[in-house]
Every structure is written in C-alpha cells, then in structure tokens.
C-alpha positions in Angstrom: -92.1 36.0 138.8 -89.4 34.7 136.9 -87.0 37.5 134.9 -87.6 38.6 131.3 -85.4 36.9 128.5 -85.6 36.9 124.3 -87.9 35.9 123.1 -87.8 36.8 119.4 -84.8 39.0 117.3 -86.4 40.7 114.4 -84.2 42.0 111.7 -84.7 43.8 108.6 -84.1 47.7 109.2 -81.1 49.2 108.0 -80.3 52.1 110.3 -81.4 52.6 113.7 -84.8 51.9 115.1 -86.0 54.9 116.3 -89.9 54.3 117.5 -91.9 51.4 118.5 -95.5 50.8 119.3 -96.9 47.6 120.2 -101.0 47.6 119.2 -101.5 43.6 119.8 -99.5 40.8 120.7 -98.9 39.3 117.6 -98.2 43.3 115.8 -95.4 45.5 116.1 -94.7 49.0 114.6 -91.0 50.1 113.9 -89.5 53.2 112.3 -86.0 53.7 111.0 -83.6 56.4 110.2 -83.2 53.9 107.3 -86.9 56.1 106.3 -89.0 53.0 107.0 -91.9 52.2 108.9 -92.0 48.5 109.2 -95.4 46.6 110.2 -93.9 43.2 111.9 -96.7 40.2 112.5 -96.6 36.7 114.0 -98.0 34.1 112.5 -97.3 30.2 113.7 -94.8 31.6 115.8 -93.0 33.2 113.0 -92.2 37.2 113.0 -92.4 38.7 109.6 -92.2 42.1 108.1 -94.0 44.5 105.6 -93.0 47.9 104.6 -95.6 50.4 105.8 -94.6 53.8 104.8 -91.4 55.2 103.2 -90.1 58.6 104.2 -88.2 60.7 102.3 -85.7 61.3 105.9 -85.3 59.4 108.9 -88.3 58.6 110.9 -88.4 59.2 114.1 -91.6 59.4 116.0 -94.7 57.0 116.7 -98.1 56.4 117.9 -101.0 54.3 116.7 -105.0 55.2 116.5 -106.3 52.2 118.1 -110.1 53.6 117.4 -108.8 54.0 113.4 -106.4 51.0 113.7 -104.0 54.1 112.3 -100.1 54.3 111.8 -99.0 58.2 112.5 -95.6 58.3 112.3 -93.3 61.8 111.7 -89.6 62.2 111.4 -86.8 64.2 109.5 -89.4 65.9 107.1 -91.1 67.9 108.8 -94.6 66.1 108.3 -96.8 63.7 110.2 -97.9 61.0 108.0 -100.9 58.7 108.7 -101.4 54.8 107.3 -103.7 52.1 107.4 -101.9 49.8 109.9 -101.4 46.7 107.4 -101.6 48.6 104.3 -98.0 48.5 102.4 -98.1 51.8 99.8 -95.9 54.4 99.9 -98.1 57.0 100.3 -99.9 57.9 103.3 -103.6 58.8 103.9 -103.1 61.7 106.0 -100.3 64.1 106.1 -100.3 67.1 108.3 -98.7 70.0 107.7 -97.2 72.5 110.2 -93.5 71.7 111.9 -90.9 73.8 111.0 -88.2 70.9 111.5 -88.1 67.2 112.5 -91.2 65.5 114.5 -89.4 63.4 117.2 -92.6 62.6 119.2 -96.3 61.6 119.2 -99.0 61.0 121.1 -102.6 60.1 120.2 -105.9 58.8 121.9 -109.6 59.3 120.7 -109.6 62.0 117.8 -106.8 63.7 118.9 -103.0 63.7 118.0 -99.9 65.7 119.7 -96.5 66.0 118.0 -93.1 67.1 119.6 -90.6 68.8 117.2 -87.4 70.3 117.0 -88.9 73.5 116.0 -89.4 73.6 119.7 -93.3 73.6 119.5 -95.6 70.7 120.3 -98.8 70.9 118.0 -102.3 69.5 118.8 -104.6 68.0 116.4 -108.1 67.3 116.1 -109.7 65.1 113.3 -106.2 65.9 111.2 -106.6 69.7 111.7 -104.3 71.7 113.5 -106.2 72.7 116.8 -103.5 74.1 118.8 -99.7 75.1 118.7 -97.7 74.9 121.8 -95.6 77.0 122.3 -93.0 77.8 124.9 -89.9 75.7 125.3 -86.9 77.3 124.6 -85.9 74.2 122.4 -86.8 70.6 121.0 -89.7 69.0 122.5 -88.5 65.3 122.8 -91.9 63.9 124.2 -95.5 64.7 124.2 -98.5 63.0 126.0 -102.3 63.7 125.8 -104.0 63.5 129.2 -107.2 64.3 128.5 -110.2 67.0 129.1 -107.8 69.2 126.8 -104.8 69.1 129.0 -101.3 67.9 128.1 -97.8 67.3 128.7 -94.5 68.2 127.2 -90.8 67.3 127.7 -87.9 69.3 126.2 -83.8 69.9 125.5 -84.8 73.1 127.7 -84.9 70.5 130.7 -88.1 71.3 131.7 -91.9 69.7 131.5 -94.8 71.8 131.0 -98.4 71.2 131.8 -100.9 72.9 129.1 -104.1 73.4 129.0 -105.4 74.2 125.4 -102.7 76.2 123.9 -102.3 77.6 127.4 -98.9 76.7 129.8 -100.4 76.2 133.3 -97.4 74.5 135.0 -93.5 74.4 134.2 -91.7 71.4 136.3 -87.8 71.6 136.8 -85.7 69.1 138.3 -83.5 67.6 135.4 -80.3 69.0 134.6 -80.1 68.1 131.5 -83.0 67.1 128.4 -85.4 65.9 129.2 -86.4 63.0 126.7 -88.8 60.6 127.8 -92.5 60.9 129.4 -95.2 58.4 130.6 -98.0 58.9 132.6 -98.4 57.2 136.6 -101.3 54.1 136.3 -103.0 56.0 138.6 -103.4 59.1 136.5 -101.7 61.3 139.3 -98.6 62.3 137.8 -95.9 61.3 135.5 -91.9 60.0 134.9 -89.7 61.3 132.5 -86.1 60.7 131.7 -83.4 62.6 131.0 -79.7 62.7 129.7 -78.8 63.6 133.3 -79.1 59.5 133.4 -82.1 59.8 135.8 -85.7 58.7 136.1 -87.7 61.8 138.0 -91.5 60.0 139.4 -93.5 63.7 140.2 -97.6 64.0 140.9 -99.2 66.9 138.9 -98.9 69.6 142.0 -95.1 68.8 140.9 -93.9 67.3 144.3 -91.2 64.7 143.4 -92.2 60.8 144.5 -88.7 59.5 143.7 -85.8 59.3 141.7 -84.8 56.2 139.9 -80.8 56.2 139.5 -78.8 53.4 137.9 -78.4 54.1 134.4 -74.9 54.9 133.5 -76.0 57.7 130.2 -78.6 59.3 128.9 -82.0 57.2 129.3 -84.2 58.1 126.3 -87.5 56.4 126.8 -90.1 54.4 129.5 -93.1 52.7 129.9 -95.1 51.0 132.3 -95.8 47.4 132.7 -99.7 46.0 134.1 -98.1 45.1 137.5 -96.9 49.0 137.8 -93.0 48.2 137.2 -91.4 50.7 135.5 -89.1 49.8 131.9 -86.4 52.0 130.7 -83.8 52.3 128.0 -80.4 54.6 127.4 -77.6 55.2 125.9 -75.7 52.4 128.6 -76.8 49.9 126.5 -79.7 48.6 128.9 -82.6 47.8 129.7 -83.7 48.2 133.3 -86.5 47.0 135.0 -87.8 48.8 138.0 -89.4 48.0 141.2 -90.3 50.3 144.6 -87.5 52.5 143.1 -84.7 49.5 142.6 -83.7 48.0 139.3 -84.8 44.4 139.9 -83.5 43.6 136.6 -81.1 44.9 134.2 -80.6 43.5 130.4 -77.6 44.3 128.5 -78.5 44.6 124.5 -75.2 44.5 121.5 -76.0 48.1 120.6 -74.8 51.4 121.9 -78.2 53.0 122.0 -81.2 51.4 123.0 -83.4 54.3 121.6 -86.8 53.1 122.4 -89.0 50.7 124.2 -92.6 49.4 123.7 -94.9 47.3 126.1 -97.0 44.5 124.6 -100.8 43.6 125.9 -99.1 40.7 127.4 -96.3 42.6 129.1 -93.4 41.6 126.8 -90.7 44.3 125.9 -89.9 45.2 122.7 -87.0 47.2 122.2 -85.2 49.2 119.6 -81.8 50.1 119.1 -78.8 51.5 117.0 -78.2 47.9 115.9 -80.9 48.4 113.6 -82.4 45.4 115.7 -86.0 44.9 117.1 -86.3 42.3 120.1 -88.7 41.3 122.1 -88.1 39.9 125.7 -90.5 37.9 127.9 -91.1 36.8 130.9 -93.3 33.4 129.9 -91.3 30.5 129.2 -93.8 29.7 126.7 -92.4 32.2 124.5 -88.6 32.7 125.5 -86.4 32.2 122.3 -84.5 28.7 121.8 -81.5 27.7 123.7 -79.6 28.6 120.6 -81.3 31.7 119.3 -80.3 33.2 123.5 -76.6 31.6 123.3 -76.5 33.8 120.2 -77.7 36.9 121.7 -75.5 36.5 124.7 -72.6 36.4 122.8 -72.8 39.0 120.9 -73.7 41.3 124.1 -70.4 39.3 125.9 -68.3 40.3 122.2 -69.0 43.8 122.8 -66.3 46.3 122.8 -65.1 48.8 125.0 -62.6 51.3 124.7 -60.2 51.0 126.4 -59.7 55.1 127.5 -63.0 54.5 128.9 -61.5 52.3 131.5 -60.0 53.4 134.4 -56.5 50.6 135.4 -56.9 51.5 139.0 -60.7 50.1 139.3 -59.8 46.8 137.7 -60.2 44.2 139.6 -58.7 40.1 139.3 -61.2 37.6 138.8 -61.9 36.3 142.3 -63.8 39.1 142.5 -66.6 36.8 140.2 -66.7 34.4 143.1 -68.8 37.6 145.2 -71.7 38.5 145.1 -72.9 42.1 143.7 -73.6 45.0 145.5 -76.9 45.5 143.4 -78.3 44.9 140.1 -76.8 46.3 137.0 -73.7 46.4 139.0 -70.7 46.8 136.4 -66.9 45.4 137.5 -63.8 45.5 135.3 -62.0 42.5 135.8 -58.6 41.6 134.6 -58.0 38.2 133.9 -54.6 36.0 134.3 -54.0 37.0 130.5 -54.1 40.8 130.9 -57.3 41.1 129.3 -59.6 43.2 130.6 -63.6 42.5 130.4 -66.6 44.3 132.0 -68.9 42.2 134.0 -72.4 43.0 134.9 -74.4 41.7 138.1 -77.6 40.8 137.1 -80.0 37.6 137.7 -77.8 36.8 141.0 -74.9 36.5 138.9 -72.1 38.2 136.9 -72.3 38.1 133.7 -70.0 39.3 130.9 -71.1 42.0 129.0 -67.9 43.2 126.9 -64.5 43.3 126.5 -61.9 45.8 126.5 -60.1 46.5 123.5 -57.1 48.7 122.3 -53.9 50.3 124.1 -54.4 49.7 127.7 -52.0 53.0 128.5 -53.0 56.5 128.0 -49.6 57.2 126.1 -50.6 54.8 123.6 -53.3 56.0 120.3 -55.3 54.1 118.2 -54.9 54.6 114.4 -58.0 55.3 112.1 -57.4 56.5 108.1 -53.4 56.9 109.2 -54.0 59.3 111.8 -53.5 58.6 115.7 -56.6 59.6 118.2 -57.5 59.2 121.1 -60.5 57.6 121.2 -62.0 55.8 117.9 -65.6 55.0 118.6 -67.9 52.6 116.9 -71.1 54.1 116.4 -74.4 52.3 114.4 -73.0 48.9 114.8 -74.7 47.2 112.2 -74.9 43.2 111.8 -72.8 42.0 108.9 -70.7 45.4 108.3 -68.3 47.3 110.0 -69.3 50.3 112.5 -69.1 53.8 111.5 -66.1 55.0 113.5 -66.0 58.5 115.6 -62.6 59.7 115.7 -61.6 62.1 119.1 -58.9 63.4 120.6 -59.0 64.8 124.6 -57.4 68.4 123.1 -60.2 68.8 120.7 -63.7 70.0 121.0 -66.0 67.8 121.0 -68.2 70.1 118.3 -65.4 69.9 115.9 -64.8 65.8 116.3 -68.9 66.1 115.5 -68.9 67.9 112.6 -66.0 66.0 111.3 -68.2 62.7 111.8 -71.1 63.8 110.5 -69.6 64.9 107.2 -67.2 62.1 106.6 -70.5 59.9 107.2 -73.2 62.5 105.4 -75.1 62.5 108.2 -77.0 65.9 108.5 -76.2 68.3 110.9 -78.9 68.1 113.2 -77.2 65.1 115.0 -74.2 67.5 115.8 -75.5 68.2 119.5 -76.1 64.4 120.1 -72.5 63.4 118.4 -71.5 66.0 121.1 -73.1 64.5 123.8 -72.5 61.0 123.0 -68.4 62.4 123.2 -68.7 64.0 126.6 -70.5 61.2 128.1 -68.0 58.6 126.9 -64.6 60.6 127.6 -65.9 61.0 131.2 -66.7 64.9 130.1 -63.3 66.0 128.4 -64.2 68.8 126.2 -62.4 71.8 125.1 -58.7 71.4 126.5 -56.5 73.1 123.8 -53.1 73.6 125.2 -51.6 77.4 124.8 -48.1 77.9 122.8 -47.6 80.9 124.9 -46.1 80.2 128.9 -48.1 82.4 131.0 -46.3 82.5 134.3 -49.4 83.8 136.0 -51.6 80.6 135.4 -51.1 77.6 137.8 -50.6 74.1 136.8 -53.9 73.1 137.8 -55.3 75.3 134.8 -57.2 73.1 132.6 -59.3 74.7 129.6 -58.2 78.2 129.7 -56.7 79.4 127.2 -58.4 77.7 124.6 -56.3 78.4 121.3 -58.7 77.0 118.3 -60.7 78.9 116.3 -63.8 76.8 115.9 -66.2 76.7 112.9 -69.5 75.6 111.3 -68.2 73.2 108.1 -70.4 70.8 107.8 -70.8 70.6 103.4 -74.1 69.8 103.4 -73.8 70.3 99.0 -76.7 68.4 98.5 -79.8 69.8 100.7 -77.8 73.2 99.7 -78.4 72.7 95.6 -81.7 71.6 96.6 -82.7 74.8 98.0 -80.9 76.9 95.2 -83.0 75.3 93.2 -86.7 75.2 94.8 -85.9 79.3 95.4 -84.9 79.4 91.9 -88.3 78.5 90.5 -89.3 81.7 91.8 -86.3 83.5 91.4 -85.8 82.6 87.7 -82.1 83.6 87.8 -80.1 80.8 87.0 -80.2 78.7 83.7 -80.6 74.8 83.6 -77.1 74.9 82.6 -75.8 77.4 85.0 -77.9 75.3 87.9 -76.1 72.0 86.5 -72.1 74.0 86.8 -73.3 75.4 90.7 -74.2 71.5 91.1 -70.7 70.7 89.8 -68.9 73.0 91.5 -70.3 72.0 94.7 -68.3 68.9 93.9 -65.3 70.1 92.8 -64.7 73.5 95.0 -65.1 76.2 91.8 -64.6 78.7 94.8 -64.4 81.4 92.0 -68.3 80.7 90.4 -69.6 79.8 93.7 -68.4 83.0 95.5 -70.5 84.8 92.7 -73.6 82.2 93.2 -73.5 83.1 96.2 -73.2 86.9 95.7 -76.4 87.2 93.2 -78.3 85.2 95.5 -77.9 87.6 98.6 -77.7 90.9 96.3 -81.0 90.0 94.3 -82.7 87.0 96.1 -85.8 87.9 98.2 -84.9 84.7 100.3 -81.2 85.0 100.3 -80.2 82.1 102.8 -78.8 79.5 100.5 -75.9 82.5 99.7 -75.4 83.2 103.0 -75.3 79.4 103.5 -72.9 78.9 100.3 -70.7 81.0 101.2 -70.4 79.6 104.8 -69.5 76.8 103.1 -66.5 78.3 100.9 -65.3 81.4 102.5 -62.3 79.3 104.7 -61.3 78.5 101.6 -61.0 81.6 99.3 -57.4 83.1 98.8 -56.5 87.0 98.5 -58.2 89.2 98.1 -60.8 88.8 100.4 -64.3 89.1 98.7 -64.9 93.3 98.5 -68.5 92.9 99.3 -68.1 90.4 102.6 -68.4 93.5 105.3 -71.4 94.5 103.7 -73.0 91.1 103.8 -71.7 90.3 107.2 -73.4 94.1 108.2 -76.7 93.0 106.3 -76.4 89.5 107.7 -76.9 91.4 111.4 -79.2 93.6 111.0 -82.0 91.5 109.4 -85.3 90.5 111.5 -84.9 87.3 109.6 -83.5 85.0 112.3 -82.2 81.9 109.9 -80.3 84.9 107.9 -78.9 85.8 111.2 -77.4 82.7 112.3 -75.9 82.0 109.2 -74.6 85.0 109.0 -73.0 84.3 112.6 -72.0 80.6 111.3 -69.9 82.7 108.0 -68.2 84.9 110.0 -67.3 82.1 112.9 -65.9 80.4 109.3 -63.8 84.2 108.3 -61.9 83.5 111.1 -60.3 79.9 109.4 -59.1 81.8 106.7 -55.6 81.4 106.9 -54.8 84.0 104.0 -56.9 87.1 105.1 -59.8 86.1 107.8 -58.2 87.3 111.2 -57.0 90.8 109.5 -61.2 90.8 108.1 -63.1 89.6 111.1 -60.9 91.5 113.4 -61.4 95.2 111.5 -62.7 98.2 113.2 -65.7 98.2 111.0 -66.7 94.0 111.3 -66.4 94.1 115.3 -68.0 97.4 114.8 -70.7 95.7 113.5 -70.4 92.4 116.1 -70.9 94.8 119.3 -73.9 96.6 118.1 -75.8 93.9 116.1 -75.7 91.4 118.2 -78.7 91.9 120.4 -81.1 89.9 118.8 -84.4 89.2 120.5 -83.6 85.6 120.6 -86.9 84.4 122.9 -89.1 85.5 119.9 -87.8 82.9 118.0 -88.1 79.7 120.0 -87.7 77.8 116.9 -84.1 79.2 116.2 -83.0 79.8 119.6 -80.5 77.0 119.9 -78.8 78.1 116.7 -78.4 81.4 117.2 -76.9 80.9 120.6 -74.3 78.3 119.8 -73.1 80.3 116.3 -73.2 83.4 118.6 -71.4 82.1 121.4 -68.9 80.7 118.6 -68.3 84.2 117.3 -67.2 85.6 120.6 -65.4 82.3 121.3 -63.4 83.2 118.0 -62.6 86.6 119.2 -61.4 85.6 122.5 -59.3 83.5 121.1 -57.9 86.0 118.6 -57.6 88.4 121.7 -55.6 86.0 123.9 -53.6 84.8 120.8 -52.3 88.6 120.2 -52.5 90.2 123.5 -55.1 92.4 122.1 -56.6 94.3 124.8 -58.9 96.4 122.8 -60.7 93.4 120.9 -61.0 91.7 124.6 -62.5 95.1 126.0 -64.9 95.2 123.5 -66.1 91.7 123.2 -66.5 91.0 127.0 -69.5 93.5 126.8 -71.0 91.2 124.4 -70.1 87.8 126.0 -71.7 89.7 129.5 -74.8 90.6 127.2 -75.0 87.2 125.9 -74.8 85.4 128.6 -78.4 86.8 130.7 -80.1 85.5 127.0 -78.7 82.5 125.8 -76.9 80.5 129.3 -80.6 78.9 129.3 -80.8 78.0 126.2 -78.6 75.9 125.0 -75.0 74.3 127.5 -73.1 74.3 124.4 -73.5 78.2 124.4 -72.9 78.6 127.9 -69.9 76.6 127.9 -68.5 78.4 124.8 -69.3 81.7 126.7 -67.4 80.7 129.6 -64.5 79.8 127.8 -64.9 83.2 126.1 -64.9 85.1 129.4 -61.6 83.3 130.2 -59.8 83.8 127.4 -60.7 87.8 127.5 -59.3 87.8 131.2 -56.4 85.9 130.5 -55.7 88.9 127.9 -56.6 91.4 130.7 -56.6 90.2 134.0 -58.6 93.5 134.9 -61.7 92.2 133.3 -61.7 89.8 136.2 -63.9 91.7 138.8 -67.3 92.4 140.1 -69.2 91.9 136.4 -67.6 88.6 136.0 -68.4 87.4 139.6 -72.2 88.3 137.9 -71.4 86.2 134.6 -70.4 83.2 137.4 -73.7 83.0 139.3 -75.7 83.3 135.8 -74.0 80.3 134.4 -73.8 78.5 138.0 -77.9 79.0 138.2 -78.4 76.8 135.1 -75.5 74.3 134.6 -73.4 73.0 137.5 -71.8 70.1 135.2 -68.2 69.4 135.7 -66.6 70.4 132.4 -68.3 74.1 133.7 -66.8 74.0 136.8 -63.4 73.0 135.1 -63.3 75.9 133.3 -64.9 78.2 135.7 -61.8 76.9 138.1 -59.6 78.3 135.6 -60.7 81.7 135.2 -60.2 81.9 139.1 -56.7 80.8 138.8 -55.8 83.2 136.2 
C-alpha cells in the first residue's frame, strides 16, 4: 500500500481550523476561530467553499447528524448551534442552551448529541433537549463520544477518562499525565485511544487494562481517528501527522503549521487535516487523486521553509551532512544537521528517506537575543502563521514565567484569556520546560549553586485588559441595574480607553456597593488597581474582606485575581496586601469548598495559588518571618485541594513553599516532607522536580 500524499490544499479560513468532519467524499465541514463554519464541496475535481454558519466567537467543536444530514457545531459562546448541512444563513435551526463557557467537543449518533465544555461538564441531548449533565471532572472536558445503550465516554484537562452511564460515572481511567484531549473508540467496540499533551497515544479495553502505548509525537497530540484497515491517524502540536500500525508510526507527514489541531477520515480513507495555518488539506493514498507535481513541490517547500528557533536546538546534537547518506533509526526520526555553510536544518526520516522539514533560524549561541518591538528576548515565537502575512510573534525570556509571557501575548494580540493555559503550555513545551527561574538580588550563602527556581523574586499578576467583554457586561447588568446614564455608560466606555483611573475606581465602587451582581467591579478594578497612586482606595479592605467571604465562586476568584494585582502597586500595594487585617482576612477566608464548583475550579486554584505565591515572595524579599509563618498554613491547606486540579497551581504552590523556607529554614520539616509526596502523587514533570530539588538544597 503505497503512502499518503496531498491531494488537495483548501484555503479560505482566516484563523485556525479548529474541527473537521468528513460526511462524504466529495464534503467536508470546517470551523474556525476566524467564527466560521465552512461547507467545502468537490465538483469536477474542484474544491469550493460556502459559509455555513457564523459565530459570534471562535468555533471550536464539531459533529454531523448523518440521519438529519445536520451541522452541530459549538465554540467560544457557549451554545451548540445546529444547520442544514448545505444551507448558507447565518442563523442556525437549533441552538441549545446550557454550557456555562466554551463547547470544545461533540459527539452525535441517532437522536442523540454529547458536548464537552470548559465549564467542565459534558451534557447529553436527546431530540435538542437537555437529557443529562455530566458532571465530574475537575476541569475542561476536551472530548466526548457516545457509545451507545445510554453509556458514554469523556476526556478531560483533569487527565482522566470517565465511563458514564446516564448521568451516572461508572468508571474513571488514569494513565496520562497530562490532558487528556483526544478520544476514539477501538473498530471492535472493546475499548478506546485517547491522546494527551503528555505526547502519547494510550490504546485501553473498557475493564481499563492498557493494550499499548503509541510514542513518537514530540508535543501535545490533540486528536485521532481510525482508518477502515484499523491504522490509527494522529495530529499534535509537532507539526505532524502520524500514521500508525501494530503500535509503530509507518508514516509520518510534516504540515507548515505549528499546530495540526484536528484530523478527519473520509469514506474513502483520505485525511483531512486542520491546522493553525488556517489551511485545510486533504492527503491520499490513490494516485488517482494525489495533487499535481506542482501543487506537492509547493507544499514541500513551504514545510522545508519552516523555521526553527534556534534556542530550541541543542549545538552538541548537530550533526554534518554525511549523516543524510544513513539510513534512519525509525520513522518520524528528526536529525539536526549542519551543513558546510553553518546553517543548520532539521531533517526528518520518513518514506525511506530524509527529508527536510525546516531550517534554523536566529543567533546560534545562547549569549546572543533576538530583538522584537526594540526589546531583546530570548525566544520570539511565531505563532498562527498565516499565508500571505506575517506570524503573530510570542516574545519569552528563560527568567520569566511563562504565565506572564502569556498574558502579555494574549493582550498585545486581543486574544481572550482563556488561551492563557495553552500559551503556557505551548512555552514550556518549546523552551524544553524552563518556567519560573527569577534570579534573587539577595546572596544567600546557604543555597548551593545547583539551586535553580528558588527564590523566585516576581510578584506575578492577572492583567489581561479585557475592556471590551468588560463594558459589555457593565452594560447587559446595567439594564437591570438602571444605574448608569447613556452618557455616563459612553465616559466608562471611554475611560476604558484612556485609563480615567479616577471615574473608573468609582465605577467600580457603585457597582460592588449597590450591584446585586457585582463582578464587573470586582473585575474593573482588577484591571486598574496596579495603577492607582496614593492614597490607596479607603474602601479596598472591605471589598477584598467581602470578596472572600462570598459563596459566589466567580466573586471569589476575582477577588483573589485583585489582590494578586495589590501586590504590583508600586506606590502602596505591598504596605496594603501585607497588613494585619488583609492577611487576616487571606488565612481565614481562604477555605473555599472548591470541588463544589467544578466549573471554577481551575480559576480559583491558579488566582489562589498566585496569592500565596505573592506573599512568599514578599516574605523572602523582606526576611519576614511572621508573613511566612502564617502563609505556609495556607499553602499546606491549599495544596490537599487544588495540587489535582490544576499543575499551574501546584507548581505555583511549590514555589510558594520554597520561598517561605528560604525565609525560615525551620518551616522545612516533617509537614513539608507531607506537601512533597502530595504534589509527587499528581505531577512528576521536571520543572516540579526542579524546584522541589531546591527546596532540599535550601
């Protein structure tokens, strides 16, 4: 059987192609973050394009009624929508109604429908009525899959699947280490695969005995499916495709785009893929339909003009170029070879020969930065490459955390912040793991060389100036509220623009003092409190006091997210956040019954986690040993709720624990031996046993 090669490029999304399904040969569906479901037909041997549905966010998810010949598609808004497959309104026909946050996967098959959501439910649905919610992952549920005689099957960022019968969890499979994104069931009906971001494929039966483990992908592999023959297709974040067989990759094909988000199977066994190239291909393996000579001359150069950073690449595993004239060790193998000009480019075994894939670009030394908007990094990554204009660029440098380099990309871009924990994970994954790695002013004779992440010395903050979404809400609550004018609703819309911290700080004071839904104050004045100048608003302890004792679990974390932002006030916020009465109010507010609210569990854990990251570092900054005794009995309560939940959290409550014993070396003892094995039992990833390394040298 000869190997699969294009056969057809279709272009005409905008953004990122997010979700494919593949009804019939000659139809495929796509959805964009560009807010686009596109309906692409062949006709004559020509692929063209109609515009389905329009969102009013980025769509993410997919499936198709075969019975209905139905479109259901669901994304950043919260709703499943339902077309008629070649209709081309904007409306749909059916919209259900029921996810808290973005729908990132579907499922359907006779009358039914399952969606996946970041709320961190998966919802059933019967003849478009809700029939049952899901829930119990700990956070988003990246895939869903209906199996039949009312059972189903559920993947999430918790790392775990989960076998349900009705509303009813029957089974919990663990296995991955990370999320777990991708799900499709065995031909046989005896199990399943799913995919994770720990870069492996996991093959288990239903009694959850693992059959194998697929390994070769070099990132996160988001999504599979299964071809007639049984061979297995995957796509990640390496820029593959893979192709399995008996457990091998038999074939590996490199794409132009960072992420390869999503792959579909045709009735005839051709792949169509999707990627952040904003490109749809389809690859074949009959020569009847492989693309022309020129149309694959094109595509292999631009996979062979790739770039790669060169602080990816390691100099001492380059290798000259008679190491082309070998043969591979296996396929997908990836060489660096240096040729007799000094440039280096990546070569990739596959089809019984190498073939180049990319080329390395930039300073070839680590002392040497690139330059982006006049300032030196690190690392500048191009991110979204789109055909026919420039990438968006992701700035980093090794002594920064990776949260903060995502947030800064995210709002130079106005991207919402619900991408920041993939930015995050795209940055650790292509710096080889180098997270927070702040360097302390302060010489500590005590801590050896080999100390790495500990003491970190940066407060750390939620900024993201999300203005827009924010006015919105001000003004859908106002409709109830009635307390702001049209003309007072136009100056908070101005002043959003030009930073009226003055008017805004009382916005945002009437809105928590009178508002029944107070969040957009709590979440306005996240946004501006850094900023304001002396005095300190009078009324902030009170808020920050209210902010922790509500049962409202959004007001909670945003009140977490403002006072992780006191702490960036550079006129008053350490002498504020640091008070007897605001830590007070930290150590005996903070035990929020975070498992009730799956839906808000990740959030509260990373802006808690932040908090007592923030006071460690004020502790360590000052030698104060009264903050640090106080605050490690919050970190040690923290850690039995949220180490599960999210490895942000964990990670930023290890660091916490180190900081607070490099301020007082007593608080190393029996407790934090405890606080080791809790985080050891969920994440065993490098940058933790960095850090972890550390704390033992201190």
């Amino acid at each position: 059987m000869s190997n699969f090669k294009l056969s057809a490029t279709l272009e005409g999304h905008e953004q990122d192609v997010k979700a494919l399904v593949s009804p019939f040969n000659d139809t495929i569906v796509s959805a964009s973050r560009d807010s686009t479901v596109k309906v692409w037909t062949k006709n004559n041997g020509v692929w063209s394009s109609k515009v389905n549905f329009t969102s009013t966010g980025f769509v993410n998810a997919l499936t198709f009624d075969a019975k209905e010949n139905l479109v259901i598609s669901g994304g950043q808004d919260k709703l499943i929508n339902i077309t008629d497959l070649f209709s081309s309104g904007v409306d749909a026909k059916y919209v259900l109604i029921g996810h808290e946050s973005n729908v990132c996967s579907l499922d359907a098959s006779d009358d039914e429908i399952i969606s996946g959501s970041w709320d961190s439910t998966a919802k059933v649905w019967e003849n478009n009525q809700e029939k049952y919610t899901l829930s119990g992952h700990n956070a988003s549920v990246w895939d869903v899959k209906i199996l039949g005689g009312n059972r189903y099957l559920t993947s999430s960022a918790d790392r775990t699947v989960k076998l349900w019968e009705g509303s009813k969890e029957i089974k919990s499979f663990i296995g991955h280490s990370d999320v777990v994104r991708g799900l499709a069931l065995l031909p046989d009906g005896s199990g399943f695969a799913s995919t994770s971001n720990d870069g492996t494929v996991r093959i288990s039966d239903f009694e959850g005995n693992l059959i194998r483990t697929l390994v070769g992908h070099e990132s996160f592999v988001y999504s599979i499916k299964f071809l007639s023959n049984g061979d297995i297709v995957t796509s990640g974040e390496d820029r593959t495709v893979r192709i399995w067989r008996n457990g091998q990759a038999i074939q590996v094909i490199t794409l132009p785009s960072i992420s390869v988000w999503t792959v579909s199977v045709l009735p005839n066994d051709d792949i169509v893929t999707g990627g952040s190239d904003s490109v749809v291909r389809i690859f074949t393996r009959d020569e009847t339909r492989f693309a022309s000579k020129e149309e694959i001359e094109e595509f292999q150069k631009s996979v062979q003009g790739s770039s790669i950073n060169s602080q990816t690449v390691d100099d001492s595993k380059t290798v000259g170029p008679e190491a082309l004239d070998l043969p591979g060790n296996k396929e997908g193998q990836v060489i660096m070879v240096k040729t007799l000009q000094g440039i280096v480019e990546a070569h990739q075994w596959s089809e019984g020969k190498w073939n180049k894939i990319g080329e390395v670009v930039g300073a070839s030394s680590s002392d040497k930065k690139k330059v982006h908007n006049g300032e030196k990094w690190d690392f500048v990554f191009d991110v979204d490459v789109k055909d026919g204009a420039p990438p968006l660029k992701l700035p980093y440098n090794s002594n920064e955390n990776p949260y903060t380099a995502a947030t800064r990309f995210l709002e130079a871009n106005e991207l919402p912040t619900s991408y920041t924990e993939e930015v995050v994970n795209f940055i650790t994954s292509n710096t080889q793991g180098v997270n927070i790695n702040q360097a302390s002013d302060v010489h500590n004779p005590y801590v050896d060389q080999k100390v790495k992440v500990v003491p970190h010395t940066e407060y750390l903050g939620f900024t993201s100036n999300n203005a827009g979404p924010l006015f919105k809400g001000i003004q859908k609550f106002n409709l109830d509220e009635k307390t702001f004018s049209d003309d007072q609703l136009s100056k908070i819309e101005k002043s959003l623009s030009s930073n009226d911290l003055k008017f805004l700080l009382s916005v945002a004071t009437t809105i928590i003092d009178s508002w029944k839904k107070p969040l957009p104050g709590y979440d306005l004045l996240r946004l501006i409190i850094s900023k304001i100048g002396n005095p300190a608003p009078s009324t902030l302890n009170d808020v920050i006091n209210k902010g922790l004792n509500t049962s409202d679990p959004a007001i909670y974390f945003m009140t977490l997210r403002l006072l992780s932002n006191v702490f960036s006030n550079k006129t008053w916020g350490e002498t504020l956040a640091t008070d007897s009465k605001t830590i007070s109010t930290v150590v005996n507010h903070v035990a929020f019954d975070i498992t009730s609210e799956p839906k808000h569990t990740v959030n509260i854990s990373n802006a808690l986690s932040t908090v007592l990251l923030n006071y460690s570092v004020y502790a360590s900054k000052y030698k104060s040993t009264n903050v640090a005794e106080k605050i490690v009995k919050v970190v040690k309560e923290a850690s039995s709720k949220i180490t599960s939940v999210s490895s942000e959290a964990a990670y930023r409550l290890s660091i916490s624990y180190g900081n607070l014993i490099y301020t007082k070396r007593n608080l190393k003892n029996s407790e934090f031996e405890q606080f080791k094995k809790v985080i050891l039992n969920s994440h065993t990833e490098q940058r933790f046993l960095d850090a972890l390394s550390d704390i033992e040298e201190l």
